[in-house]
C-alpha positions as CSV (number, residue, x, y, z in Angstrom):
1,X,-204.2,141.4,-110.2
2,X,-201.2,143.7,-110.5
3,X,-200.9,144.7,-114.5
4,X,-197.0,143.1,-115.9
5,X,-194.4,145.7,-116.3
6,X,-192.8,146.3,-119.7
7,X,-189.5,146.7,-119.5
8,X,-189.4,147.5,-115.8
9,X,-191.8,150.0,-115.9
10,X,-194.9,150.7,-114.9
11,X,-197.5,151.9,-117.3
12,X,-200.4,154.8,-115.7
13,X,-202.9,156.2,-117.7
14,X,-206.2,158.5,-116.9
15,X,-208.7,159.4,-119.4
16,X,-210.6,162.6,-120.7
17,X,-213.3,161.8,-122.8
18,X,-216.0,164.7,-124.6
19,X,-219.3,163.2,-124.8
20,X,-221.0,165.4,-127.3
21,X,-224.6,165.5,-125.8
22,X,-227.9,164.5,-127.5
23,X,-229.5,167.5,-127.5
24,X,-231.5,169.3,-130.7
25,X,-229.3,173.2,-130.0
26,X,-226.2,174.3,-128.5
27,X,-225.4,174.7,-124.7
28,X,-226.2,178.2,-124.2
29,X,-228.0,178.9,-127.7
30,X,-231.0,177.9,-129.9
31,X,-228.6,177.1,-133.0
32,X,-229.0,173.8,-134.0
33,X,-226.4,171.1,-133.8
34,X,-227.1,168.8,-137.0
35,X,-224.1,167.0,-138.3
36,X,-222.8,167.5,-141.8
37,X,-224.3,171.2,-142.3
38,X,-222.5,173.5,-145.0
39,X,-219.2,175.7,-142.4
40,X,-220.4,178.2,-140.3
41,X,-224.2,178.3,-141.2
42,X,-224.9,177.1,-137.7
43,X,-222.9,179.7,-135.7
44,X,-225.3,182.1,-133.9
45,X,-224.3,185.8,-132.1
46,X,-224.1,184.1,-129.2
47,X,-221.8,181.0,-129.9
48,X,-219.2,183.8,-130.9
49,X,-220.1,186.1,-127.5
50,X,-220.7,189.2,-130.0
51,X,-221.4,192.2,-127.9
52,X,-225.2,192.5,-126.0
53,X,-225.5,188.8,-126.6
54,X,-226.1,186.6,-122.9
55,X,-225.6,182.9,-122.7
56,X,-229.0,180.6,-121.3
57,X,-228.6,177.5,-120.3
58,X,-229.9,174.5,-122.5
59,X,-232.2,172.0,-119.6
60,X,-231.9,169.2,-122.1
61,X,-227.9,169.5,-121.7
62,X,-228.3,169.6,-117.8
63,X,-230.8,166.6,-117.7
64,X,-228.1,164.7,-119.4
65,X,-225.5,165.8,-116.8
66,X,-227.7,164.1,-114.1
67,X,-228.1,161.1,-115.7
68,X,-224.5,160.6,-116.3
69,X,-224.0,161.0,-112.8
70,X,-226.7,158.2,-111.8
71,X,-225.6,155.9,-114.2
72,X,-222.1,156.1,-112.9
73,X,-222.6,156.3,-109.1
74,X,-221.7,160.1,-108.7
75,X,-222.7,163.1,-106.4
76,X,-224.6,165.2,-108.7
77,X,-224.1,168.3,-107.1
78,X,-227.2,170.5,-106.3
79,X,-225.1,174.0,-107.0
80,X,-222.2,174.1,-109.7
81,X,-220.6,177.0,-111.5
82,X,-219.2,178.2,-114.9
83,X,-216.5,179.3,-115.4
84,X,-214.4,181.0,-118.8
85,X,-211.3,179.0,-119.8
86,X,-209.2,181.7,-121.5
87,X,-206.7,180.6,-124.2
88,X,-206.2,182.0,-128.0
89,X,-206.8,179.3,-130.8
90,X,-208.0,180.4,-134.4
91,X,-211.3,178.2,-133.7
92,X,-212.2,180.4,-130.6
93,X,-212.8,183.7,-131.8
94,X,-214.2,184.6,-128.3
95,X,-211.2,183.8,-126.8
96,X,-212.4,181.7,-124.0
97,X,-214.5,178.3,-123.4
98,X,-217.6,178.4,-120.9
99,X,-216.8,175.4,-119.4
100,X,-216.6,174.0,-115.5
101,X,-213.7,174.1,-113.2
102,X,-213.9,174.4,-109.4
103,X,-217.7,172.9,-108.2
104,X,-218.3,170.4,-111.5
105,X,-222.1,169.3,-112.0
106,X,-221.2,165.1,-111.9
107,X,-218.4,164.6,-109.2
108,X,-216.8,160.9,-108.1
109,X,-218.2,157.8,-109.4
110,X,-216.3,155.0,-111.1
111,X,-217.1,152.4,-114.2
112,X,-216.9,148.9,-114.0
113,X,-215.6,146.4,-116.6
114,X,-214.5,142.9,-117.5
115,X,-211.0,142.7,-119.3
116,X,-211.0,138.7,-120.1
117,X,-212.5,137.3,-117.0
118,X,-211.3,140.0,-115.0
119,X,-213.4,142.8,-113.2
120,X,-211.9,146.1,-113.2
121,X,-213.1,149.8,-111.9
122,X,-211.9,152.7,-112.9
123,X,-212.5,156.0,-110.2
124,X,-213.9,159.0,-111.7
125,X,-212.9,162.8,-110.6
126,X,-215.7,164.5,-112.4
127,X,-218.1,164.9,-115.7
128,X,-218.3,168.8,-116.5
129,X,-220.5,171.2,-118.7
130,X,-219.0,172.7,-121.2
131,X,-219.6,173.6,-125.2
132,X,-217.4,172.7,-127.7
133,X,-214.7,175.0,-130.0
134,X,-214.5,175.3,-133.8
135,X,-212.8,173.7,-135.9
136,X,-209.7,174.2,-138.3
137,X,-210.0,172.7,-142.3
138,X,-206.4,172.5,-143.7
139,X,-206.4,172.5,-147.3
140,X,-203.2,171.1,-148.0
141,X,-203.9,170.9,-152.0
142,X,-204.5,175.0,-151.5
143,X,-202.3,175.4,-148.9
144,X,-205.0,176.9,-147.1
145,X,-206.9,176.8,-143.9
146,X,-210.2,177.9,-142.8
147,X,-212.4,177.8,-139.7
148,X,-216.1,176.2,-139.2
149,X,-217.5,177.2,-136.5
150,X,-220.6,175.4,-136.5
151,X,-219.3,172.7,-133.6
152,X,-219.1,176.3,-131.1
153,X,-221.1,175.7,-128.6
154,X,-222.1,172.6,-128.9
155,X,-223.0,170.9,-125.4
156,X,-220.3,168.6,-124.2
157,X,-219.7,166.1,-121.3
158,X,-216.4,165.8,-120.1
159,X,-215.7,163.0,-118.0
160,X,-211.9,162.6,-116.7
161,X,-210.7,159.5,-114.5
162,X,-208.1,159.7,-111.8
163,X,-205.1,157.6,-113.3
164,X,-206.3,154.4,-112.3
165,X,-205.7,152.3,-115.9
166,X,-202.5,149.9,-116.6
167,X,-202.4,149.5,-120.1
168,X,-203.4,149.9,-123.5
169,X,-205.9,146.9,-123.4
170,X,-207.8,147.9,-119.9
171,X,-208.0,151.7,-121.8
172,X,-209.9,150.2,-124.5
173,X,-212.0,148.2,-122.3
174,X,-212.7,151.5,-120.1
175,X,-213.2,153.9,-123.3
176,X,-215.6,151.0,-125.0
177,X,-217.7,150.6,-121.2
178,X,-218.2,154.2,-121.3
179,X,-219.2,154.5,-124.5
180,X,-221.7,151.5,-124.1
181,X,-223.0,153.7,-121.1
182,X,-223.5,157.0,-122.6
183,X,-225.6,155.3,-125.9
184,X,-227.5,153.3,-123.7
185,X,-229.0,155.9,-121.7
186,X,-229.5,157.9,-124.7
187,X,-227.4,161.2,-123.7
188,X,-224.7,160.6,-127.3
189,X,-225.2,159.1,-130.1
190,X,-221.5,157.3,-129.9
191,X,-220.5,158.7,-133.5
192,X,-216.5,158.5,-132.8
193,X,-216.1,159.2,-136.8
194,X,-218.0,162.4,-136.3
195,X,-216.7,163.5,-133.6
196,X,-219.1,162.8,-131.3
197,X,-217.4,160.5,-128.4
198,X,-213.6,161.8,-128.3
199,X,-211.0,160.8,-126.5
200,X,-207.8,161.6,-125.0
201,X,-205.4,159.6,-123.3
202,X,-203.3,160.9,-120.6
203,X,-200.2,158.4,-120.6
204,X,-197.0,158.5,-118.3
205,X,-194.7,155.6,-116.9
206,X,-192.2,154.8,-113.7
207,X,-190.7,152.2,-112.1
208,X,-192.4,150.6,-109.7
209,X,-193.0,152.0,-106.3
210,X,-191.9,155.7,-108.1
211,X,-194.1,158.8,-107.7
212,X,-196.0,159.4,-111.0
213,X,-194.2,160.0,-113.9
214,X,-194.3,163.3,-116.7
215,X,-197.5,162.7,-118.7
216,X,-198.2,163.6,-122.4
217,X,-201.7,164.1,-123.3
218,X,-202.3,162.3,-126.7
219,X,-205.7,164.3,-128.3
220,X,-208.4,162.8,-130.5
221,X,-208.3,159.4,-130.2
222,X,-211.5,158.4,-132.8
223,X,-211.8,154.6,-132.7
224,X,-210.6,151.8,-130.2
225,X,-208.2,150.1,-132.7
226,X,-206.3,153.7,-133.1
227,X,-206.3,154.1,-129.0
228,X,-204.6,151.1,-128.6
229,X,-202.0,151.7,-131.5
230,X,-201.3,155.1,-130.2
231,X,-200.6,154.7,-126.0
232,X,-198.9,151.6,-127.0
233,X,-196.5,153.5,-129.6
234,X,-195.9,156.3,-126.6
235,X,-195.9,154.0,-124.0
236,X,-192.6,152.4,-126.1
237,X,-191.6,155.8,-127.1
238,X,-191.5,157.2,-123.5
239,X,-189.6,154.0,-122.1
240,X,-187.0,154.7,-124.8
241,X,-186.3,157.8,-123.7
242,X,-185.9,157.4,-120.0
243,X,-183.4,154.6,-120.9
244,X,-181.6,156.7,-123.3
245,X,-181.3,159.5,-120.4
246,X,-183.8,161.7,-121.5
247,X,-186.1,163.2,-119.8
248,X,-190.2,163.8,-120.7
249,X,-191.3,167.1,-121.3
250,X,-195.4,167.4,-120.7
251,X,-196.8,168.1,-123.8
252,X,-200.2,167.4,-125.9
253,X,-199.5,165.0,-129.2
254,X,-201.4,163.8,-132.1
255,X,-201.2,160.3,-133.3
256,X,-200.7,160.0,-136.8
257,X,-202.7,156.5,-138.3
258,X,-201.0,156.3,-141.4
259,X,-197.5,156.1,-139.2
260,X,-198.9,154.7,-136.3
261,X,-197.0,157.4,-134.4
262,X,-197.4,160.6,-132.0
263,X,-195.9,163.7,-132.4
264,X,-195.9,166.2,-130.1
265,X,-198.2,169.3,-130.8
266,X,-197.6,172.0,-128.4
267,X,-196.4,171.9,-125.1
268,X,-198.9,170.8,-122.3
269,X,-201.0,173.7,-120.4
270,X,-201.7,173.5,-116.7
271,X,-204.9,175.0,-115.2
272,X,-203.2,178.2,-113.8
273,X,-202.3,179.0,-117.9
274,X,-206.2,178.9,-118.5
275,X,-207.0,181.5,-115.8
276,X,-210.1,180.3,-114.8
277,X,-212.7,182.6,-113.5
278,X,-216.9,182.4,-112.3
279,X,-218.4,183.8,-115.7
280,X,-220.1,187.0,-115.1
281,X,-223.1,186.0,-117.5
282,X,-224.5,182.7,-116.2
283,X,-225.4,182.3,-112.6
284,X,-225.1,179.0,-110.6
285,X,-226.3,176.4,-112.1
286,X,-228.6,174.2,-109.2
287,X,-230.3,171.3,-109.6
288,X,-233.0,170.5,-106.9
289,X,-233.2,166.6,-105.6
290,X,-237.1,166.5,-106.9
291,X,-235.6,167.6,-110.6
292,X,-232.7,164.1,-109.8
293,X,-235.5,162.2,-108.8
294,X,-237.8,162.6,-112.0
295,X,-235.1,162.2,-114.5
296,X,-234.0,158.6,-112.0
297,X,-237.6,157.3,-112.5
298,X,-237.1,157.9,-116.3
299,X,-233.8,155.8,-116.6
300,X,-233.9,152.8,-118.4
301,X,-232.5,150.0,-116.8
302,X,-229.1,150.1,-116.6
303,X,-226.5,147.2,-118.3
304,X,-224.7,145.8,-115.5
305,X,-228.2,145.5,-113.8
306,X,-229.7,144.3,-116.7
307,X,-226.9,141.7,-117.3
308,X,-227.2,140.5,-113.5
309,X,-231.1,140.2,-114.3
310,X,-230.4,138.2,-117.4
311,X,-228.4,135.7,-115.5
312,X,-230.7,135.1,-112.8
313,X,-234.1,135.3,-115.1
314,X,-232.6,132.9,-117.8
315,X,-229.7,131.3,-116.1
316,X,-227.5,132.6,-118.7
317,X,-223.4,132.2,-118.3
318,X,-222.2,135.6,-117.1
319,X,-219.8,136.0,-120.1
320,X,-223.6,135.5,-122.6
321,X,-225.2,138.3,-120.0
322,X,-222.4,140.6,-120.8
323,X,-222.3,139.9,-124.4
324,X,-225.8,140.1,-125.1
325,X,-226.1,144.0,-123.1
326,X,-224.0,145.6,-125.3
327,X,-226.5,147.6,-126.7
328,X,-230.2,147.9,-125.7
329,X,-231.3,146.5,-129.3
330,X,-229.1,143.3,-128.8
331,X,-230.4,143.1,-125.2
332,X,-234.1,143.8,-126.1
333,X,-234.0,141.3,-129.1
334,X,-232.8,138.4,-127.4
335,X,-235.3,138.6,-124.1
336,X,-238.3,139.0,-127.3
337,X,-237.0,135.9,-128.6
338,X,-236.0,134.4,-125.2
339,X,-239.8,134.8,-124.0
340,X,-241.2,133.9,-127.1
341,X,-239.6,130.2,-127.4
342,X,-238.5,129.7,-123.9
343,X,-235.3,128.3,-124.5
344,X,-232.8,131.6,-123.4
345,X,-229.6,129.4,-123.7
346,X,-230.6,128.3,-126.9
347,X,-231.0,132.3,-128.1
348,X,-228.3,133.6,-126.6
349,X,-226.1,131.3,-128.8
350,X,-228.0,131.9,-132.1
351,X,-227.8,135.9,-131.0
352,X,-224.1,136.0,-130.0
353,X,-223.2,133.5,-133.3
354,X,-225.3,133.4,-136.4
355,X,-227.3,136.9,-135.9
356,X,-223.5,138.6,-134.6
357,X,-221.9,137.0,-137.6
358,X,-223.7,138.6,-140.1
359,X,-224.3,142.2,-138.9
360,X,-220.0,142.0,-138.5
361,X,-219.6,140.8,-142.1
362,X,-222.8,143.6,-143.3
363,X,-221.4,145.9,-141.3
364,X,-224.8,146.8,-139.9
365,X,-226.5,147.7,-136.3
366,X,-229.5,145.9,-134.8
367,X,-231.8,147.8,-136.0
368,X,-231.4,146.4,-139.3
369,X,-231.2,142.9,-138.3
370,X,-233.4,140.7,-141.3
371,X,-234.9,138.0,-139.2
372,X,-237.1,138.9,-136.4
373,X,-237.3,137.4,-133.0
374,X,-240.2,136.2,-133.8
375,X,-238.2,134.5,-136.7
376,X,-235.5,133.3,-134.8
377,X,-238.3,132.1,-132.2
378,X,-240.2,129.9,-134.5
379,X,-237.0,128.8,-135.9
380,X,-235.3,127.7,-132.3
381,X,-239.1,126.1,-131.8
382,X,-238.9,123.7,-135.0
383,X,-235.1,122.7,-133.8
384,X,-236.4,121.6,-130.4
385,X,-239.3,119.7,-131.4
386,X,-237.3,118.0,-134.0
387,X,-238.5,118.8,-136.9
388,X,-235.3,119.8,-138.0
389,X,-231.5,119.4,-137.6
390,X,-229.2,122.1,-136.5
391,X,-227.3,121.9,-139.5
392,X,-231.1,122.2,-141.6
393,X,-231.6,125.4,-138.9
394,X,-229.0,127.1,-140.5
395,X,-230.2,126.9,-144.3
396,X,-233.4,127.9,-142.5
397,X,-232.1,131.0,-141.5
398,X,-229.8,132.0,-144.8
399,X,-233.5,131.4,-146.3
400,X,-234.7,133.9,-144.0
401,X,-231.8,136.7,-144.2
402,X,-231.9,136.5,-147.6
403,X,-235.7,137.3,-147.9
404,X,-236.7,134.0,-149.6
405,X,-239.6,133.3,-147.1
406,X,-241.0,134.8,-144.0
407,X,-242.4,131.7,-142.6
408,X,-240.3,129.2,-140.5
409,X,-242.5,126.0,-141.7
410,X,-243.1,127.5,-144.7
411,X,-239.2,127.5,-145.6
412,X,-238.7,123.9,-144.0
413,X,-241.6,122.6,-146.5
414,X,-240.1,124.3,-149.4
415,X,-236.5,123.1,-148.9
416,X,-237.8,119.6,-148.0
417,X,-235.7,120.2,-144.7
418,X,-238.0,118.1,-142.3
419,X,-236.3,115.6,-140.3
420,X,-237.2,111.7,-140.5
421,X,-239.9,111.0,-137.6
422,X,-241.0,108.2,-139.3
423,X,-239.1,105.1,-137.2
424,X,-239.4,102.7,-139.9
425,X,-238.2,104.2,-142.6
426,X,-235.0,105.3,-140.5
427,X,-234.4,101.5,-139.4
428,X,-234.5,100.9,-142.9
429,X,-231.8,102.9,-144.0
430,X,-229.9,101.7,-140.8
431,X,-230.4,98.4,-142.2
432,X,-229.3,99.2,-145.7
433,X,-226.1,101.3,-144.3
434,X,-225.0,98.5,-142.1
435,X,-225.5,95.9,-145.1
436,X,-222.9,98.0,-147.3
437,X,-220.1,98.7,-144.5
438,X,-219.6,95.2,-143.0
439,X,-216.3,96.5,-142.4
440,X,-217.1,99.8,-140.3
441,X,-219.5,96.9,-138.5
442,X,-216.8,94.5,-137.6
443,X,-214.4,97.5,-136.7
444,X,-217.2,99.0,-134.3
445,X,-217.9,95.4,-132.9
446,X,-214.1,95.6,-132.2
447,X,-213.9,98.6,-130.0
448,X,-213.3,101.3,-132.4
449,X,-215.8,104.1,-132.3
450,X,-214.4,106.3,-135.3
451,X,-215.9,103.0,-137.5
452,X,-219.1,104.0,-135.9
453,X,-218.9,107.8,-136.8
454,X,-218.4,107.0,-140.2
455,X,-221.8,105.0,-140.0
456,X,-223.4,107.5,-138.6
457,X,-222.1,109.6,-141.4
458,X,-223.7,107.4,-143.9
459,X,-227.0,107.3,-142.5
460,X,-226.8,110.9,-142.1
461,X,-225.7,111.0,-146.0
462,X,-228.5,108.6,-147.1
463,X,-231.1,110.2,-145.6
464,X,-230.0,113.6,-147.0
465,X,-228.9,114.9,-143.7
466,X,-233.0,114.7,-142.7
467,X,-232.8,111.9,-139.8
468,X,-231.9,112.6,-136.1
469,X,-228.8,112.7,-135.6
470,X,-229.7,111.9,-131.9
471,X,-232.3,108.8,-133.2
472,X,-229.6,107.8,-135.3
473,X,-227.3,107.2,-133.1
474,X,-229.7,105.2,-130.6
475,X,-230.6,102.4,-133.0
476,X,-227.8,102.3,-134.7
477,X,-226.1,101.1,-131.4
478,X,-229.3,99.1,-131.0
479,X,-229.0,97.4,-134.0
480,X,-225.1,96.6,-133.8
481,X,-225.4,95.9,-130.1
């Protein structure tokens, strides 16, 4: 499916995104990389290259490389090179970045992702080594700045697409398929508020059938609903002035959240301004195929596989696979409760509804969902067997959330929640309903089914919403047959 023009243009994006690895030190250092430390107590001799200091390779950071690159389909290359990425900025006082440029560690792949019901791919060029810069604290109160260099040389992954994305919305669904990647296999924590999953957008348009047009590079990008705001905003910005008769000039820009705007930051470098060249201190890096081969047999299983194993194990709707693999909590939660009541379909909908509903309005991960699978099991087990009601189930569970009771049957009994089994004493509320509604009776008899809703409705009420909805109905259309 061709993505719609705006304005008669087309829209052409490729991403660069900086995956900060999981790793306990820095790239090429022992300094630790703990978040939230006081500035510049974790910056060693050798993050800032001070004289007789040598760089050494961190293995965690290269074992995370490889499994980037088997995760997303890519050559991981047995024999890549460093290289120092010259440029002057305050938070580099070494005045270059190791980083990779011509022989990259992870090279090709591609990720794969549903936008609606559509499946897209977006082509990868490569996922590089590299360690991180400083950073620069504006006081604007002081009208002061200072540097903290305690992010140099912290181990990054940076993984750039070719410009295979059409709009804002199939960028979002790229940047939140990669981040869903790089958690799940355990090689970044995801933390876009900390800097730890950071994006940039590379955004440019034409008409249709044009070659590529001038891109501007906006930096930063730390959550989805900001990414779409800004490469919408520049994707209208750079229309307007190509129909005013202006030209675009390649540059880098911010996007401002409080305006919802870019602004251009400094005009856009090309590789031949970084003068890239083999660093003299670190030798090739090579990675043998045994060294691939044990980090492949420690993946875990991976979540388009595991989604495609869902729907064949437990005959689940693709769109509930996908849903439900999200995160490897989510996905390991439902197959416990799954296997421990054997109705899937039943816990996919109580894991993508109720459970979902509340960790959005607690604003709280998996791991601190309040009812267990077993919970949820028990619970799913006492709906089937009809001992309670869907609409009881749900009490059930607030009863459970809210730490009232840890037992299932124990909450049912409490609440007085059981459902009437007893065929009897259901008739005869059937036949006390039907005595006071001669009216709803001769309505039914007279071919209008919303008179027999609102019978069903008063059995349901008489009983204190404890009789089967289900048995309900089939005597009540016994008894008015």
């Amino acid at each position: 499916m061709t993505a719609p023009l705006i304005h008669g243009y087309e829209v052409v994006i490729g991403f660069e995104t900086h995956a900060q690895l999981a790793t306990a030190s820095k790239i090429f250092s022992r300094t630790s990389t703990a978040f939230g430390a006081e500035p510049n107590t974790q910056a060693s001799a050798v993050c800032l290259a001070l004289p007789g200091t040598l760089p050494v390779m961190n293995k965690k950071a290269v074992e995370c490389a490889i499994k980037l690159g088997l995760a997303l389909g890519s050559h991981v290359a047995p024999r890549s090179i460093f290289a120092r990425k010259n440029y002057f900025y305050p938070d580099l006082p070494k005045g270059y970045q190791i980083s990779q440029f011509e022989i990259p560690v992870v090279q090709g792949g591609s990720v794969s992702f549903y936008l609606g019901d559509e499946q897209k791919t977006v082509r990868l060029v490569r996922a590089h080594l590299e360690e991180d810069a400083g950073k620069s604290v504006h006081d604007l109160f002081a009208s002061a700045s200072g540097i903290d260099l305690n992010r140099a040389g912290t181990p990054l992954l940076e993984i750039v697409t070719e410009p295979d994305i059409r709009s804002s919305a199939e960028a979002v669904a790229y940047a939140k398929e990669l981040h869903k990647i790089v958690t799940w296999i355990g090689i970044c924590d995801g933390n876009m508020q900390e800097g730890s999953f950071r994006c940039d957008a590379n955004v440019s348009v034409r008409k249709p059938g044009q070659p590529l047009g001038t891109r501007r590079e906006i930096k930063n990008l730390n959550s989805f609903r900001n990414m779409q705001i800004a490469i919408d905003y520049e994707i209208r910005w750079q229309i307007e002035q190509l129909e005013d008769g202006h030209t675009i000039q390649q540059a880098t820009v911010l996007f401002d959240p409080d305006t919802g705007e870019t602004r251009a930051m400094r005009t856009k470098e090309d590789a031949a301004d970084y003068r890239y060249f083999p660093d003299p201190d670190l030798p090739p890096l090579v990675i043998g195929a045994d060294w691939v081969q044990r980090v492949q047999a420690e993946m875990p299983e991976l979540p388009r596989a595991m989604a495609a194993r869902f729907v064949e194990q437990y005959a689940l709707p693709e769109y509930d696979a996908t849903t439900l693999t999200q995160s490897q909590e989510m996905a390991a939660y439902f197959e416990r409760t799954a296997q421990a009541c054997g109705q899937a379909k039943l816990a996919s909908n109580w894991v993508m509804g109720e459970i979902s509903r509340r960790l959005n309005t607690e604003e709280i991960g998996m791991d601190a969902v309040k009812v267990s699978s077993q919970q949820l099991a028990a619970l799913i087990g006492r709906i089937q067997d009809g001992t309670i009601s869907n609409n009881a189930a749900k009490q059930v569970f607030e009863a459970l959330w809210s730490g009232e009771g840890a037992e299932v049957d124990a909450v049912i009994e409490a609440k007085g929640l059981k459902q009437i089994q007893d065929t009897g004493a259901l008739e005869k509320i059937i036949d006390e309903v039907i005595a006071a509604n001669p009216g709803n009776v001769e309505q039914y008899r007279a071919g209008k089914d919303k008179a027999f809703n609102a019978l069903v409705g008063q059995v349901m009420k008489a009983s204190k919403g404890k009789a089967n909805p289900g048995q309900v109905n089939e005597l009540l259309k016994a008894k008015l047959a």
